[in-house]
GUTORMI-488330 format. One record per atom (N, C-alpha, C): residue in three letters; x, y, z. Coordinates in steps of 0.02 Angstrom, whole numbers, padded with zeros to 5 digits, always signed. Layout:
N
ALAXYZ/...
***
This chain:
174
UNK+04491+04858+05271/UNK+04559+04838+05255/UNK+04557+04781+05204/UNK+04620+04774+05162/UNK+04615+04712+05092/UNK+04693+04688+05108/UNK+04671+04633+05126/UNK+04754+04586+05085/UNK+04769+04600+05020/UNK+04843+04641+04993/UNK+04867+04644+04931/UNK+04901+04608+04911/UNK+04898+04618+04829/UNK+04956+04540+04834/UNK+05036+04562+04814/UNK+05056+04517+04838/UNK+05144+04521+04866/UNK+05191+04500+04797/UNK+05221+04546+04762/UNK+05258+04539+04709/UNK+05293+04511+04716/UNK+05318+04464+04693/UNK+05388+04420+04687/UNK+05434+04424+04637/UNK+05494+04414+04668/UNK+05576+04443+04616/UNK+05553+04368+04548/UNK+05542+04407+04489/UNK+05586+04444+04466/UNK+05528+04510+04430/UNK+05488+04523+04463/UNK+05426+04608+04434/UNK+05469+04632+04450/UNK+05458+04673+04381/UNK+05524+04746+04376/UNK+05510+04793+04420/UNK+05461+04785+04456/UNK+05426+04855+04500/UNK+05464+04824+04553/UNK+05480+04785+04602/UNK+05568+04791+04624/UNK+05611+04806+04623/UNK+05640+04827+04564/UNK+05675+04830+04554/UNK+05681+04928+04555/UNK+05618+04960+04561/UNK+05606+05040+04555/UNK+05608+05065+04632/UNK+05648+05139+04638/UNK+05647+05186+04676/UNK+05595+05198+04687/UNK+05538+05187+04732/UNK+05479+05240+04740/UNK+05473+05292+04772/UNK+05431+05344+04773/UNK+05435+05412+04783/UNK+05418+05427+04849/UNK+05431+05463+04868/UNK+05411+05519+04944/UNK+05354+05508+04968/UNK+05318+05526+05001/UNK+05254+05537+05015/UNK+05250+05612+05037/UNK+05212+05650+04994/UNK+05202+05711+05010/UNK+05169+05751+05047/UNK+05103+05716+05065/UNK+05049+05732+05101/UNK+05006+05667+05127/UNK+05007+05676+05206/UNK+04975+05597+05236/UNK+04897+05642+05248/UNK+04852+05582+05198/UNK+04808+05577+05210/UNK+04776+05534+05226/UNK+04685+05520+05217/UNK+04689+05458+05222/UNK+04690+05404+05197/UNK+04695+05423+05109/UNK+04753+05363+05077/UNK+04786+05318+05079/UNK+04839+05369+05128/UNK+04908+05342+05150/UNK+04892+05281+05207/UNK+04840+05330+05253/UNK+04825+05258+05306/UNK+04786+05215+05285/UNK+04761+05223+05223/UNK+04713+05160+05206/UNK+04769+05115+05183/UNK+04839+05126+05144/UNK+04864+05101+05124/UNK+04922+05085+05179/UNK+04922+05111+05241/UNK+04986+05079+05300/UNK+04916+05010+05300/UNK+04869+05010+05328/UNK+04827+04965+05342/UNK+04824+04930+05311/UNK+04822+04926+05246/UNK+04811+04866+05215/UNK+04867+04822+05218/UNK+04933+04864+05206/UNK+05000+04846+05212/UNK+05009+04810+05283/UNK+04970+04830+05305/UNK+04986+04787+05386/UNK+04950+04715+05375/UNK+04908+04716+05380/UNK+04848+04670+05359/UNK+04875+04614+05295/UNK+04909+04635+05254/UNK+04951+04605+05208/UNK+05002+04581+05238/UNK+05034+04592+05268/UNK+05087+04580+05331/UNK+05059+04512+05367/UNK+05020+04536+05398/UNK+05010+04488+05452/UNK+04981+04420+05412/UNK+04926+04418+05349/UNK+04906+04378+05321/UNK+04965+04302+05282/UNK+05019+04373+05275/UNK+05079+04329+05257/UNK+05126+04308+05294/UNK+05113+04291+05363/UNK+05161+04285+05404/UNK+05233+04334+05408/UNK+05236+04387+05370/UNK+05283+04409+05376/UNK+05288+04467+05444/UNK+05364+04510+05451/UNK+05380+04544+05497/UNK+05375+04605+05491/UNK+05384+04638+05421/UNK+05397+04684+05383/UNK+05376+04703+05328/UNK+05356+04739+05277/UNK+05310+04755+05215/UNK+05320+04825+05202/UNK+05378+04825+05137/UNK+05367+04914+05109/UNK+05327+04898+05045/UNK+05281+04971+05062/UNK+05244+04978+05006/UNK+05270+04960+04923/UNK+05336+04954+04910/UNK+05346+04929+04846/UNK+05321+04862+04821/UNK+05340+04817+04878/UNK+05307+04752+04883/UNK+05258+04723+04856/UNK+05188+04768+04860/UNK+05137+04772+04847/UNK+05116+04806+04799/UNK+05172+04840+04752/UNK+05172+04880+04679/UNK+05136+04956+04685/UNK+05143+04982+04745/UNK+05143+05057+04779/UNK+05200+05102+04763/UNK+05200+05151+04741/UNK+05253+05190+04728/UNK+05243+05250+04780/UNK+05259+05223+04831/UNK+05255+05267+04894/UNK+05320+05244+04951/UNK+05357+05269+04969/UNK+05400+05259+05026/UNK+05367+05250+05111/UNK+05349+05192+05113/UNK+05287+05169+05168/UNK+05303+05102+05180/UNK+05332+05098+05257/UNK+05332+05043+05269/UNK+05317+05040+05348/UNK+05282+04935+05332/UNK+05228+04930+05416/UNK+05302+04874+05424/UNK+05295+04885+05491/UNK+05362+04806+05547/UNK+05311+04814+05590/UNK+05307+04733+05624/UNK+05286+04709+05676/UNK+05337+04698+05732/UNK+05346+04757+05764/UNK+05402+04752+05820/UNK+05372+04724+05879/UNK+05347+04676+05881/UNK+05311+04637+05947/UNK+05380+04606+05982/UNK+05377+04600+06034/UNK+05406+04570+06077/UNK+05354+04525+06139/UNK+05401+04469+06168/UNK+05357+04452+06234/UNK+05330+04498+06289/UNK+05358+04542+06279/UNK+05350+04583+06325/UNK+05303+04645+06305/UNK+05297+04663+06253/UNK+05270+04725+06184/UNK+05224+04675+06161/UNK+05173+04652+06153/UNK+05110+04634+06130/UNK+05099+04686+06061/UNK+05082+04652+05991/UNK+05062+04694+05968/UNK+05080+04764+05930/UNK+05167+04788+05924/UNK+05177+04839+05935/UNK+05197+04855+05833/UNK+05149+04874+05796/UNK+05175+04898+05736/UNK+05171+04980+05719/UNK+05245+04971+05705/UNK+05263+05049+05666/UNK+05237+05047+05589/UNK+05223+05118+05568/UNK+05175+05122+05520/UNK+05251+05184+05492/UNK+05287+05172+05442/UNK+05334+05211+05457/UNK+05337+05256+05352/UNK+05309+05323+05368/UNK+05309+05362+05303/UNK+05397+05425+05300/UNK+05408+05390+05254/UNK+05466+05404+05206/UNK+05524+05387+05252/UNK+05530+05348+05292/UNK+05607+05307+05333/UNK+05660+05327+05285/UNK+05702+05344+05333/UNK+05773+05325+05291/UNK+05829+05344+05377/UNK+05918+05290+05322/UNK+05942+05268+05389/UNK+05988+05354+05386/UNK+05978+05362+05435/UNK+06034+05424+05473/UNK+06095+05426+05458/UNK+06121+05359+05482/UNK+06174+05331+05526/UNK+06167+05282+05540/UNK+06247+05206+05526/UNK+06238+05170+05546/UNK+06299+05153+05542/UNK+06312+05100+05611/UNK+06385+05069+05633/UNK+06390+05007+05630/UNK+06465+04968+05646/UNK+06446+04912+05656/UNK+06455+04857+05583/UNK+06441+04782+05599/UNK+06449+04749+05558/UNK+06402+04689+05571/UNK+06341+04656+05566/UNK+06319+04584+05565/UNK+06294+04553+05509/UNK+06318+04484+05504/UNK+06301+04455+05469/UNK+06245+04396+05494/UNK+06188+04396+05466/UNK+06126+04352+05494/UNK+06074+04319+05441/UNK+06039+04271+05443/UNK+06002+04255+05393/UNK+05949+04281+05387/UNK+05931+04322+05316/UNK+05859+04342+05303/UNK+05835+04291+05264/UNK+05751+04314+05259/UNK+05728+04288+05211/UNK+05678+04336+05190/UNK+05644+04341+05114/UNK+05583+04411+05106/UNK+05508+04386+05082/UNK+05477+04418+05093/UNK+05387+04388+05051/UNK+05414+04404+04990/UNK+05440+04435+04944/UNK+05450+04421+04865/UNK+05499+04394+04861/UNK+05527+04331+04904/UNK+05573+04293+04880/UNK+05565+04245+04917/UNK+05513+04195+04911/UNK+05484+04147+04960/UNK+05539+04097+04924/UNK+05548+04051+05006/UNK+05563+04005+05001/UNK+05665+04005+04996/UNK+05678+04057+04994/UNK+05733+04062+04979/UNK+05781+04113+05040/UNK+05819+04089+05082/UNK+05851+04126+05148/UNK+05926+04121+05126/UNK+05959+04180+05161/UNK+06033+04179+05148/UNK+06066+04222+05190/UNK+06124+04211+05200/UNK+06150+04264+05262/UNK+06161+04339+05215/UNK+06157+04382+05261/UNK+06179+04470+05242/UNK+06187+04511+05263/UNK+06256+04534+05241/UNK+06301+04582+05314/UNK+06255+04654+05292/UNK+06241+04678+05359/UNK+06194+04763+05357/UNK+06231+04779+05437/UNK+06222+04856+05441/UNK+06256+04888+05502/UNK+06214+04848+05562/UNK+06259+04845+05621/UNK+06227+04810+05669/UNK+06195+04887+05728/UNK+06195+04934+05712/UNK+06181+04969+05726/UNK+06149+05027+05668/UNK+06083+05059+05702/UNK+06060+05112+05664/UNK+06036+05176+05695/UNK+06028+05250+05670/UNK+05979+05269+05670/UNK+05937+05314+05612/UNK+05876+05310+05626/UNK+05812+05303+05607/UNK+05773+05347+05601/UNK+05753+05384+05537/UNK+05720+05443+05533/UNK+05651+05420+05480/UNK+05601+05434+05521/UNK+05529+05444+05489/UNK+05488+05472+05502/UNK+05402+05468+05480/UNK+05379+05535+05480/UNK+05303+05474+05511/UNK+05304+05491+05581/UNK+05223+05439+05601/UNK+05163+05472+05582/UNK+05112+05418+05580/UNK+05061+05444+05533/UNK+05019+05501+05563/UNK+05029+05550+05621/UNK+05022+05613+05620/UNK+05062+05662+05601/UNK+05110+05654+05542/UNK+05163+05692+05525/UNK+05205+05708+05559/UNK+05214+05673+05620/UNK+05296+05702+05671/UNK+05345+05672+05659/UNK+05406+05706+05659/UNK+05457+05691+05635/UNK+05488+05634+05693/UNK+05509+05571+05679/UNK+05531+05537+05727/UNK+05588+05500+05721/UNK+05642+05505+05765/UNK+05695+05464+05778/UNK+05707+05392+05808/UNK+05745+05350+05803/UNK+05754+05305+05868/UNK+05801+05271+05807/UNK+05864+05239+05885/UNK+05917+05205+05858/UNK+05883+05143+05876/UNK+05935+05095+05870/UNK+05928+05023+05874/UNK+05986+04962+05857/UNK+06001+04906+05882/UNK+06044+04900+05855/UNK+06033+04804+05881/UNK+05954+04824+05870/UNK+05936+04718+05880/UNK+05884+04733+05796/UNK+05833+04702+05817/UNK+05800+04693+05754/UNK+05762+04720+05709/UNK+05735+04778+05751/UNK+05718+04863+05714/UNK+05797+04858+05678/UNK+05836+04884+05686/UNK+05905+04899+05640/UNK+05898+04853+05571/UNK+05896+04794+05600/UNK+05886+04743+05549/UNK+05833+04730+05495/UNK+05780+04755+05510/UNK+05717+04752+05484/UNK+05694+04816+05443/UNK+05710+04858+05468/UNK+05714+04924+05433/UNK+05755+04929+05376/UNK+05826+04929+05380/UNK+05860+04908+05342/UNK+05851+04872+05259/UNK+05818+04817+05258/UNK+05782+04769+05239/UNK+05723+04790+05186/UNK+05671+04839+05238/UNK+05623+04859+05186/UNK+05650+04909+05160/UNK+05692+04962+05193/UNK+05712+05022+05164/UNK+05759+05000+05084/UNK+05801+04958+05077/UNK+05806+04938+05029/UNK+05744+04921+04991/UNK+05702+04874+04982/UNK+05637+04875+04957/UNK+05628+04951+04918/UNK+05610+04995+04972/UNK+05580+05067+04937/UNK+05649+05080+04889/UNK+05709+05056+04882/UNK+05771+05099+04842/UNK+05763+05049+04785/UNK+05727+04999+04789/UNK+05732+04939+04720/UNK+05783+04897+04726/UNK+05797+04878+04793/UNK+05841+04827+04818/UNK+05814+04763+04862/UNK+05820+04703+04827/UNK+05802+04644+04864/UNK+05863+04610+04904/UNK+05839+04579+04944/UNK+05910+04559+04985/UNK+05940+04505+04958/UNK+05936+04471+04908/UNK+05970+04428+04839/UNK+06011+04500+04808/UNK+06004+04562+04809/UNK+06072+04611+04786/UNK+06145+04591+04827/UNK+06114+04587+04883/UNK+06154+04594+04943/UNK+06224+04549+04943/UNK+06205+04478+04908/UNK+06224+04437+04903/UNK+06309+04442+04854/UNK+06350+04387+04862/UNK+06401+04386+04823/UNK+06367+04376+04751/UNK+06420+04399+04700/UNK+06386+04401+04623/UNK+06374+04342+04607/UNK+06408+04285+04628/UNK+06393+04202+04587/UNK+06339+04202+04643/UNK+06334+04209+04690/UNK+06243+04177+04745/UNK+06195+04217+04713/UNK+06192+04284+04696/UNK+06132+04340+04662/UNK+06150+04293+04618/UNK+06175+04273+04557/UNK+06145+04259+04508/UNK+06135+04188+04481/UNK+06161+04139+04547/UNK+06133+04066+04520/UNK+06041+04084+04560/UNK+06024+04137+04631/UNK+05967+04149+04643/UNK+05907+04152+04595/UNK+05938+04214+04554/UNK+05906+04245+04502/UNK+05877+04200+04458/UNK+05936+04185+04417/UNK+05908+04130+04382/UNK+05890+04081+04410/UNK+05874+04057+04465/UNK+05815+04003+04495/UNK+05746+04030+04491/UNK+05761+04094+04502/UNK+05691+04117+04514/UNK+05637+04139+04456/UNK+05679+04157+04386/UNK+05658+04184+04331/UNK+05643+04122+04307/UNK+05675+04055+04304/UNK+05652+03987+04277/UNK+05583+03973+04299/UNK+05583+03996+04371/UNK+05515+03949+04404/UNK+05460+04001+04384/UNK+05469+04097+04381/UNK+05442+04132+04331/UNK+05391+04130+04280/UNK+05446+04090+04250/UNK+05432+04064+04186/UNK+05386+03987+04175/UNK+05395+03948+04237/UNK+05363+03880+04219/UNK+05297+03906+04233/UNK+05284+03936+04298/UNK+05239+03971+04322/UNK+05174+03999+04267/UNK+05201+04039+04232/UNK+05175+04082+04162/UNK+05161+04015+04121/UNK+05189+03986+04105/UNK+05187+03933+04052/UNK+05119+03881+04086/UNK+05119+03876+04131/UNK+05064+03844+04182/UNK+04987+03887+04166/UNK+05014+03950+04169/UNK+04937+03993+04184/UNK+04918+03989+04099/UNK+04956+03981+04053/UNK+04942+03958+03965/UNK+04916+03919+03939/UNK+04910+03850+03976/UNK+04881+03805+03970/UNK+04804+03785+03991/
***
């Protein structure tokens, strides 16, 4: 397994639809694994393969609970069913460190993907699977949760983030 590294807004490869997954091989699980492993390295909860500049619809969540030790879905080509409801809650993303904001998504979902023995799998939800899924599944459509946002918050964000971008670059020049 390899820690990958975690793109940050503003790489245009965020900003891209990535594709299906057509055939799980072992590719694909070399690449849920690493994605996990990338996950966990970054403290994060959640990780779609776009993240990591994959053009694959693949995403790992760490659905642990106190009670669930341990429990990550490895989830190939997700997408939401169905969804009800209204909450508004604070996220925050690994390509947008440092930066949290509230964002209304259905408070209810359900949930269609394909586990890494190719079975077709369901499950609703309507605590933090709903929420989290949600989240990366945007990711795979080329949506960061700074879209989500009212137009003056996305774009005083944006431009915070393309400045520091940029000092960033200007740093690695010297």
């Amino acid at each position: 397994m390899a820690v990958l590294q975690v793109l940050k807004v503003p790489d245009p490869f965020l900003k891209k639809r990535v594709k299906a997954v057509e055939k799980i091989d072992s590719e694909i699980l070399k690449i849920l694994d690493d994605m996990a492993e990338t996950m966990y390295y970054s403290n994060g909860i959640g990780l779609a393969a776009s993240q990591v500049g994959i053009d694959k619809r693949l995403v790992v969540i760490d659905f642990s609970t106190e009670e669930r030790k341990m429990v990550l879905l490895k989830l190939i080509n997700p997408e939401i069913v169905s969804g009800e409801g209204e909450l508004v809650m604070e996220e925050g993303c690994l390509s947008v460190p440092e930066i949290r904001d509230e964002v209304k998504r259905y408070k209810w979902v359900k949930l269609r993907y394909l586990d890494i023995d190719g079975n077709i799998k369901e499950v609703e939800d309507e605590g933090f699977l709903a929420r989290v899924v949600q989240h990366e599944i945007d990711h795979l459509d080329g949506i960061v949760f700074l879209d989500r946002l009212s137009p003056l918050k996305k774009a005083l964000y944006y431009r915070r983030l393309k400045k520091e971008a940029k000092r960033r670059m200007n740093e690695l020049k010297m």
